[in-house]
N, C-alpha and C positions, 0 to 999 in steps of 0.2 A: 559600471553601475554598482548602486550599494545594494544588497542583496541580501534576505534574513530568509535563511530558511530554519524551520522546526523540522528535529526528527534527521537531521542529518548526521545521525551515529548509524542508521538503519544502511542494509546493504541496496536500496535505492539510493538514498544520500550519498553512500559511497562512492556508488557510478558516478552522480551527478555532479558533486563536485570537482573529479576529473572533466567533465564537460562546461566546466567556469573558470577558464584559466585569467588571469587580469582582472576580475571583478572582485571589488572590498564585500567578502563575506562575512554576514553574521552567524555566527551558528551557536547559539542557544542549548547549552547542555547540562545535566545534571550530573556528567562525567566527562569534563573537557579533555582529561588526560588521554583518552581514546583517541582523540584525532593527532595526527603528524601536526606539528607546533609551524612547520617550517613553510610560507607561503600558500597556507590555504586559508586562512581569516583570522576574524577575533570569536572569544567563544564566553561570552556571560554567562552567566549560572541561569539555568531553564526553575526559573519559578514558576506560583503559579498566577502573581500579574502578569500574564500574558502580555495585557493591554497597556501598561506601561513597559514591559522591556520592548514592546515593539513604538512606541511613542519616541521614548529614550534613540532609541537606535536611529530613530526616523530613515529608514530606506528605501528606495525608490520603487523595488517591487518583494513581496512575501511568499514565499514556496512553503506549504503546509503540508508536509511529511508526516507528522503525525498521525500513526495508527494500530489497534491492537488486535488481533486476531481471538486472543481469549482474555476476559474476565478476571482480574483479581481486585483479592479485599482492598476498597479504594482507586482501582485503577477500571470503572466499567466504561464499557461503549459509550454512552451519553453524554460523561464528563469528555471524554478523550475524542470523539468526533463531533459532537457537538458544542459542550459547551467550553472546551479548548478552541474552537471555530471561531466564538461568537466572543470573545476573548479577542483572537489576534487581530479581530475584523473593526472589533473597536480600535485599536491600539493601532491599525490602519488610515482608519477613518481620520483617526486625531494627526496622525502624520502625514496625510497628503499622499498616500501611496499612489504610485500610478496603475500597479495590475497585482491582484490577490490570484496566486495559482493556488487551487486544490489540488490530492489526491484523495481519490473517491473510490471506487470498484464497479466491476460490472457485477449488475445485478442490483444496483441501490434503488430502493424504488419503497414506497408510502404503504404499499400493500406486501409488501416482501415477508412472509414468512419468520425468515430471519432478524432477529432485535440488530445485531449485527449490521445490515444491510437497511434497515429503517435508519437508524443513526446515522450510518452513510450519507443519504438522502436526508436527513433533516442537517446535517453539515453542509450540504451542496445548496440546500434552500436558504441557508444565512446567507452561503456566499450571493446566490443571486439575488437577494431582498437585500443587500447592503449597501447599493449606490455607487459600490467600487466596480473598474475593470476587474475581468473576471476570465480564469480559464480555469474549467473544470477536466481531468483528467480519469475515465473509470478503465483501470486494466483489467486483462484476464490473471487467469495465476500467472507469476511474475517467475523468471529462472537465473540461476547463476549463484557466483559464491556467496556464501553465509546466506541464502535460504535456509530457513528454518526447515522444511519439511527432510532435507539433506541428513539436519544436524539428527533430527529426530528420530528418524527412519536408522541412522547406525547406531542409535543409544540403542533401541530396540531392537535391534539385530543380536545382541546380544543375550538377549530372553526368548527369540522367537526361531523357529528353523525356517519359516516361511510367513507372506504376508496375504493378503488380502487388500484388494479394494473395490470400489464399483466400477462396472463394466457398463451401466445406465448414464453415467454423469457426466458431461462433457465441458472442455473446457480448449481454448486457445492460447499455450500459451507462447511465452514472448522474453526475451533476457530483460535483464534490469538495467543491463546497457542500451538499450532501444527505450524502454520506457523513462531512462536520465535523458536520453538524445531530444523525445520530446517535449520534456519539460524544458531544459534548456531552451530549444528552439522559441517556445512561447515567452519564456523571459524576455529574451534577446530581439524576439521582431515582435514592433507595436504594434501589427496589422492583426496582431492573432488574439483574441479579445471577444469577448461575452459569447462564450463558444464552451460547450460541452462536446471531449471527445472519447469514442471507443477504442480502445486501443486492445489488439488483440494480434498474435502472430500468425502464420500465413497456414500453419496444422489444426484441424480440430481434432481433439484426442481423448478416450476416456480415462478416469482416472487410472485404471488399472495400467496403461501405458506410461501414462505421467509418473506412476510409481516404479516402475520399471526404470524408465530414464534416470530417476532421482536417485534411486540405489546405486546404479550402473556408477554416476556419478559421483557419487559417496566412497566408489571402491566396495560394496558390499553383494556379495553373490546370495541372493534366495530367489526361492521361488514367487512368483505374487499370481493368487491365483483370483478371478475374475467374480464376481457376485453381483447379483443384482442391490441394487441401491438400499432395496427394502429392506434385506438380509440384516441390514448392520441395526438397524432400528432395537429392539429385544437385547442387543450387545451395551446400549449407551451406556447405563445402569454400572455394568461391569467395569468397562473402559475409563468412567468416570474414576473409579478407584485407583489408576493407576497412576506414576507418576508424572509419565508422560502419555495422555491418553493419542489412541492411535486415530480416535476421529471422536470432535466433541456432536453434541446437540446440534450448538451452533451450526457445526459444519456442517452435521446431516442436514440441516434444517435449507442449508447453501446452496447443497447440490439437486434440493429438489428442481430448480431451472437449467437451463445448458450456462455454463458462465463463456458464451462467445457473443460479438459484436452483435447488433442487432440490423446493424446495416442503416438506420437511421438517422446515425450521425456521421461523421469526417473521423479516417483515424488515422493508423501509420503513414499510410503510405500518402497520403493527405499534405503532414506536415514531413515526411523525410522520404520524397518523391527519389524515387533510385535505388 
């Protein structure tokens, strides 16, 4: 199959595209030199017609990887989950696509607290107002190499003798290789189609754990010691000043809900029975 995913520099894209071995990839990049040149696709230059590089490309199905965790000047939530969405969804539409996969997050929801998490759900609402087949994907936090909170946590290891996180906040999480496995699988079988799924791994655990794990894995020895969620609230102000801050607004804003499955939907073990 011809196959255009966005966002495939990301270390989900990364998984994922080990999980497309034989398929004519497009991948859309504003730094093509990133990827291995050698049998993994073609790589246009990631403009921002969207909606003609995917017209142009015309492929059979679109994987939307696209997405930012924080805010900068020109790059905010709005543009980049929604109106990047609403963008590829045309450029879909004009080329006959057979199925639009999102990625969404747990937690996206109309009421959400979070700007973050509204934009989530206003990207997941084009997808299902667009007339195309549709699989919408929301993970919990996501694990494995080139996570970001990995790289983060040892730049800051270097300023800090110990950490902190919340001990109120929970979360499921799950490798990037399980979350490439389901996306793939939805590519690959037509049967899986106009379906929103929860994907979440088989631990629920609080952050303070998940940061434990994420150092361990980093190769980084501290302490992290356990707070309630509220504590960090009076810190954002601070935090914001730094260069890598240790938890934004946003986030706080994230963890007010549990980010695990809600049971509602089909997830893992759904589409990769075993």
């Amino acid at each position: 199959m011809r196959i255009l995913i966005t966002g495939a520099g990301g270390f989900v894209g990364s998984a994922l595209l080990k999980r497309l071995p034989g398929h004519d990839l497009i991948l859309p990049s504003r730094d093509p030199s990133k990827f291995p040149r050698a049998g993994v696709g073609s790589f246009p230059l990631f403009t921002e017609d969207l909606a003609g590089l995917v017209a142009s490309a015309a492929p059979e199905i679109v994987i939307n990887l696209l997405g930012i965790i924080r805010e900068t000047p020109g790059s905010g939530f709005t543009l980049v989950h929604e109106e990047y969405t609403r963008r590829l969804l045309a450029g879909a539409r004009a080329a006959g696509v057979k199925k639009f996969i999102q990625m969404s997050a747990l937690g996206a929801a109309p009421d959400s607290p979070s700007a973050y998490q509204r934009s989530k759900f206003a990207g997941e609402e084009a997808v299902r107002q667009s007339g195309l087949p549709y699989v919408i994907f929301r993970p919990s936090f996501i694990t494995g190499p080139g996570q970001r909170l990995g790289e983060e946590l040892k730049a800051l290891a270097r300023f800090t003798p110990l950490f902190a996180a919340p001990s109120d906040a929970w979360a499921a999480p799950l490798p990037a290789e399980v979350v490439a496995a389901c996306f793939a699988r939805a590519a690959e079988d037509a049967s899986i189609r106009d379906e929103v799924f929860e994907l979440g791994g088989d631990r629920v655990l609080n952050f303070r754990t998940i940061m434990v794990e994420a150092l361990a894995a980093a190769g980084v020895r501290r302490p992290v010691l356990g707070l309630p969620r509220a504590a960090f609230r009076p810190l954002l102000p601070l935090f914001s000043l730094l260069p890598v801050p240790p938890m934004t607004r946003e986030q706080y804003l994230m963890l007010s809900r549990p980010n695990v499955p809600s049971g509602a939907f089909r997830g893992v073990k759904d589409l990769l029975p075993g």
